[in-house]
Structure formats: C-alpha cells, structure tokens
Phi, psi and omega in degrees: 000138187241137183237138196234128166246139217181152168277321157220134175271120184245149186258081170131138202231044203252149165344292178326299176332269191318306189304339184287329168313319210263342191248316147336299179302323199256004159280346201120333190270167185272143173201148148250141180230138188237151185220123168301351197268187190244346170232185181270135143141353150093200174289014171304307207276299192330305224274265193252078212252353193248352206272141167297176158209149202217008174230037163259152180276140176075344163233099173344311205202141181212079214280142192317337188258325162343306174313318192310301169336270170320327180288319190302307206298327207268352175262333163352271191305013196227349168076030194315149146281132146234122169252130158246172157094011187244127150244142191288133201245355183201116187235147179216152164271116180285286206221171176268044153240307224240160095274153196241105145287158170218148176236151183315355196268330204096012196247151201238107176254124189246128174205146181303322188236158154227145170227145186240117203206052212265005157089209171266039208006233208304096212236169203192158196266178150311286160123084225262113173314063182249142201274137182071019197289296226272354187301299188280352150296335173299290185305335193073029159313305181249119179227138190243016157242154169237137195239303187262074166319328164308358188273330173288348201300104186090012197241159174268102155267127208239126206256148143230135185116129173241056186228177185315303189328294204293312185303311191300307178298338163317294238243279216271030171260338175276357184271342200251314162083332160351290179324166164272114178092145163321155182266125186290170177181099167283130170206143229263352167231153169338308199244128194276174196242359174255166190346158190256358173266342181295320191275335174278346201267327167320310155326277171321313224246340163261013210267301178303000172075025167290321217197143187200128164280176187197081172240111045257100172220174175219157178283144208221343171176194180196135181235160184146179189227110165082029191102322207226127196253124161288295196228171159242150177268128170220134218224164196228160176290343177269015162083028173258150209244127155247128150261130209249127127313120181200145187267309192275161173199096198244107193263090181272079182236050155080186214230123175267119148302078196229100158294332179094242190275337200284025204220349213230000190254050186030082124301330230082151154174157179223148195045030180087032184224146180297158159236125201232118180289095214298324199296315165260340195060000191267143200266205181272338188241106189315153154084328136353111165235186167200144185224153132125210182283355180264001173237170213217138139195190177318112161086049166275149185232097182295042181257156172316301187297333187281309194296322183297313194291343189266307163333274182304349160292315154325309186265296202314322172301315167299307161347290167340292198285329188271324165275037174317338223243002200245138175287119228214085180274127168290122176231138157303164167296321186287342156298324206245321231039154168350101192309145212267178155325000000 
C-alpha cells in the first residue's frame, strides 16, 4: 500500500474541494484531494458543464465547467496531489494530531486535517418507470445529463420534470433555437417548481413559439425501433393521452444519493447531512471538517458562494490546529501575494 503524508486531505474534488486546495495553498499546506469520479468539478463537470451559473462574483455569467477550468488553474501553482477515480473507504484517528485514510486504490494518506467536501456523494439520476427504458439509454435516445448542446443540434426534443434542471435546460436549448422544433417540457402539474424568474423567462420563450409545455401530464412510454425514438407517450391523471414527436427524451427527476463509508464514520449527522459547527466547519470529530453541499447546520444556504465561503473558513481553521505552535496573523491575499516556492 503507498502512503502520502500531507496537512490535508480533502474528500471530493467538486468547487468546495478544489477552492479548499487553493486556501491550503495560500496557507502553506500541503493537500490531497482525493475524488470518486474520473475528472475533476463534481457534478459541475459531470451534469451540467455547458449550463450557465449567473451568481458567482465579478461573473454576469459563467459556464459551469468553465469555472471548473479557472479552480483547477487557481491550484496550479501549488503542485496539487489529486487522486481520482478513488474513494476514501476508512478513516481513524492516529492521535489528536493525525490521521490515516485508506482509499479503494490501495492508497494510505496520513494527514494532520481532513476536510470533507464530497456534495451528495455518489450520486446517479432518478429513472422515470418506463417499460423498455434501457434500449434508448443504450442509443442516447434518453439521456439525464446535457455534457453538449451541441449533441441537440437539428433533434426534436423533448424535457421531462419541474424543478430548476429542467425549466433551465428548457430555456437554454430553446434559447439557442438549434433543436428541431420548439423545444416540449412535460410537467405533471400546472405549477413548476423552479426559480419564479426561470418560469417567467420560460413563459416568454413559448409565447415567441420557442418552447411549449405540456401540462398537466407525466410520461407514460416511448416508442420507437431498435433503439431509436419517435415519439413519447404522456398521459393526464384523467387517462388523456399525447404522442409527442421526439429524437431525445431528457428526464430531469433529481439525483439519487450515497455518501457511502462516509456515513459510518460519527461525524454527527442530520438527515445523511454532516452537521457542522457554521463557526468553524469542525464536525464532532476535532480536525474533521465539512464544506459545500454535504454539510448542515442552521440558516444553510446551498449555493456555490456558500461553499467557497465554508471552504475558507475551513482551512483557516485547520491552520489554527496544525500551526498550533505558530503565531497565525490573518492576511489578505492582495497582501501577502502568492506564496513563494
């Protein structure tokens, strides 16, 4: 087993992540971020890599892997270790200095901090209970990430689902006018569930004949050959019936969860959520943290901007614990500048 010793190890290499490497860096420390996924950003890079995000600072507008891209970059300079393709499968307290991770790779990490900063971990879509489903997932008939728009291009497409995903991907492939046809978006009641300005921006874009909801129905089948789809079936709870032309069929019913071995180590937690002292980020188990979407505690704000701000709070703290024997003066970044080699 090969062992890497470091001041901290962070778990999840998703925005929290990467910025807790980069606040590592500009402390001094040493870090690993180790990630189950096979890239870096988490569901930013997976999910949604072409989707705008419009609340980040100093960016009007920002595509989500774009960000990714600027976090990795902002970590450069610092020689990160990142293991993917890795999950930490065990953590112990050597001493109330250390810790021992071990990851499914075989790999053994001893580090002074941990930060956990793993999203909803292992995460996978929802799966809408249609007979014959997996034929057109084989083809990418039915697909529950958009990686391209370009993948849409010249195809009839069809949204399932009333939350942000879905009205949002709605709005920008109709936004784009690629598709063949307005782009549909079936939802099983009147009233969406997503943001009230998406739903007004929504409004506009079928009023211009871009986009047409099909409400009140839910999906009810697929039809098609080989693979390959024609229309989709959708139904009203009073048994009326539509067949939709559709090449696509994109089902946005959320995200299935699993922290995993991460759930078995007493952090504390409520409801499968880390519970966090908001002053610190420190878990039940000192030198422990959690940041980002995977941790809990009163007046939590799930956004990206929450997460950066919990991250740095985070390292600063782990600082504290590790430079116990250190005078730890708070400096700005525009002050101190880049730490040198």
């Amino acid at each position: 087993m090969n062992t890497i010793t470091t001041d901290v190890c962070i778990i999840g290499a998703g925005p929290s992540g990467l910025f807790a490497g980069f606040k590592c860096g500009m402390h001094k420390l040493s870090f690993v971020i180790v990630d189950a996924l096979d890239i870096v950003g988490g569901q930013c890079a997976t999910l949604y890599p072409e989707k705008p995000i419009y609340d980040i600072p100093a960016h009007p507008s920002i595509l989500a892997g774009e960000m990714i891209n600027r976090l990795v970059k902002q970590i450069e300079p610092f020689n990160p270790i990142i293991l993917l393709e890795q999950k930490i499968d065990a953590l112990k307290t050597i001493d109330e200095d250390t810790f021992e991770l071990s990851t499914s790779a075989g790999q053994k990490i001893i580090a002074k901090a941990v930060i956990v900063a793993a999203g909803v971990g292992a995460f996978g879509p929802n799966r809408p209970p249609i007979d014959g489903l997996e034929e057109y997932e084989e083809s990418k008939a039915v697909q529950y990430f958009v990686r391209s728009k370009n993948d849409f291009v010249g195809k009839s497409v069809v949204i399932a689902g009333g939350g942000d995903s879905a009205v949002d991907w709605a709005i920008s492939l109709a936004e784009d006018g690629h598709c063949e046809g307005p782009v549909r978006i079936i939802h099983r009641r009147n009233k969406f569930r997503a943001t009230p300005a998406s739903v007004d921006k929504m409004e506009e874009l079928e009023k211009q004949g871009k986009l047409q909801k099909i409400i009140p129905y839910q999906l009810e089948g697929l039809k098609g050959e080989n693979g390959k789809l024609s229309h989709v079936v959708v139904k009203t709870l009073k048994g009326e019936e539509l067949e939709l032309e559709a090449d696509v069929l994109l089902p946005f019913y959320g995200l299935s969860q699993n922290l995993g071995e991460i759930l078995d180590w007493e952090l504390g937690y409520n409801e499968k959520l880390i519970s966090v002292n908001p002053a610190t980020h420190e878990t039940s188990i000192p030198g422990v943290f959690a940041v980002g979407d995977v941790c809990d505690y009163e007046g939590k704000l799930k956004i990206i901007l929450t997460g950066f701000s919990e991250s740095a709070t985070a390292v600063h703290n782990a600082v504290l614990r590790i430079k116990k024997d250190e005078v730890i003066r708070f400096e700005h970044s525009s002050t101190t500048g880049m730490p040198q080699k």
